[in-house]
Each structure stands twice: as C-alpha cells, then as structure tokens.
C-alpha positions in Angstrom: 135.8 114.5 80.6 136.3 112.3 77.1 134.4 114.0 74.3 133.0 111.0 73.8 130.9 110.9 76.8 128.9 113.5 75.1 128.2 112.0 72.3 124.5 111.9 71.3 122.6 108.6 72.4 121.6 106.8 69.4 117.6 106.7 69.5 115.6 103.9 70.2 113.2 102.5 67.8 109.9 102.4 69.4 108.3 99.5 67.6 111.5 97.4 69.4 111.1 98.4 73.0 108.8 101.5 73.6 106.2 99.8 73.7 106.9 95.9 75.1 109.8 93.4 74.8 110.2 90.2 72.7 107.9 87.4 74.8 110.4 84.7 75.8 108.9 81.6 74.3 108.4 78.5 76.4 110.4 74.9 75.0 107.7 72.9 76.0 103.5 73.2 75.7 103.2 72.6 79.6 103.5 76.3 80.1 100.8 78.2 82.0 98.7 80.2 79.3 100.2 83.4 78.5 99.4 86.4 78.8 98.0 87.2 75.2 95.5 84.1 75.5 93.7 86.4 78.0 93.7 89.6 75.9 91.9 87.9 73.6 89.5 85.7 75.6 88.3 88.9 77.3 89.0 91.0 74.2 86.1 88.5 72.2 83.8 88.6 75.9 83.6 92.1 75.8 82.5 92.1 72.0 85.0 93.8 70.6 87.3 93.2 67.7 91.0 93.8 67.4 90.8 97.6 65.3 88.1 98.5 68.3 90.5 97.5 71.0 93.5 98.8 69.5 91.2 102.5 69.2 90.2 102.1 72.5 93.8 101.6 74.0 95.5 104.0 71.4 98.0 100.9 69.8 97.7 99.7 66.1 95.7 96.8 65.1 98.6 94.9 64.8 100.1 95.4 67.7 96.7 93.9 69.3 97.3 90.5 67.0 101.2 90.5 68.3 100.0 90.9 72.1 97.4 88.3 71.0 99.9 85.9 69.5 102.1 85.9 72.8 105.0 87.5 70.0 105.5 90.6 72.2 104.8 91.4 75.8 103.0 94.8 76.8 104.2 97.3 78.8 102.7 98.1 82.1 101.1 101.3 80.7 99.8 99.4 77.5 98.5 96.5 79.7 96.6 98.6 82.0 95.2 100.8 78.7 93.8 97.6 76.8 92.6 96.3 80.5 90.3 99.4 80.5 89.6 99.8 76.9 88.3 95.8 77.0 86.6 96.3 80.4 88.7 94.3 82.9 91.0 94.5 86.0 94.6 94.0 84.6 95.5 92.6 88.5 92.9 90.2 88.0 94.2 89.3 84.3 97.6 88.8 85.8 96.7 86.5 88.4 94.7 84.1 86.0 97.8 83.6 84.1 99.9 83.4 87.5 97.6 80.9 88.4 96.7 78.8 85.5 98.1 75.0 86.2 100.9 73.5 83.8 99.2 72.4 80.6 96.8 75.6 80.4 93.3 73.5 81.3 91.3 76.7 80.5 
C-alpha cells in the first residue's frame, strides 16, 4: 500500500456542506416555489421569528435567513428539526412545493 493512501483526509468545513448544499437556482421565474418560501410562510404562521426558530431547531439565525432566501438547501436532519421546532409535518412541506404549479400561484 502507497503511503499516500494514508494520508489524513483534509476536513470539511461545516458551514459548506455539514449542514446543506448550495440551492441550484432556477434561470427562469416559472419555477415551482422553493423550499425556503415555505420555511418562512409557516415559520410567520406559527408566530415565530427567525432567532426563535433557529433556538428551537439548534442552527444560527442566519442560517434560518439563508434557508429562507432559497441560498442554501437543508439537510434532511435540519429540515425535519425546523419542521418540528415551527410546528409542521416536513412530508407535508415537501409535497406543497412538489406540488405547487409553474409560476408559484400561492
């Protein structure tokens, strides 16, 4: 075996993938609502503001705005955590944006 294939792995910054990926931005406005416009629509139905969510699902206040801005895309553990801390089903989330026509007509 090559000593390089020991070689330490060179660590991962969390604040570039731990936590989500970079949200692939749409060309065009006709794409379906994303899944930060319904963070925040049942983020503000549930009463709560962005430093109370980001408590709640133990993630920084900014990450909240980011998820809310469609910049970054949560993990499946994050999603599910703000889902609970904001008092919805994160299946049911998912399927409103699956859903939504071309155009978001929400």
């Amino acid at each position: 075996m090559q000593a390089d294939a020991l070689a330490p792995v060179k660590a991962i910054d969390p604040q570039d993938s731990y936590y989500s990926w970079k949200t692939f931005r749409p060309s065009t406005n006709t794409f379906p609502s994303m899944l930060g416009d319904e963070i925040r629509r049942e983020r503000l139905a549930a009463g709560l503001t962005q430093e109370e969510l980001a408590f709640e699902a133990e993630i920084s206040r900014q990450y909240v705005s980011l998820l809310e801005l469609n910049e970054k895309s949560p993990t499946v553990d994050v999603l599910i955590r703000v889902c609970r801390a904001i008092g919805c089903s994160a299946g049911k989330l998912l399927l409103r944006v699956e859903n939504e026509p071309p155009g978001g007509t929400h």
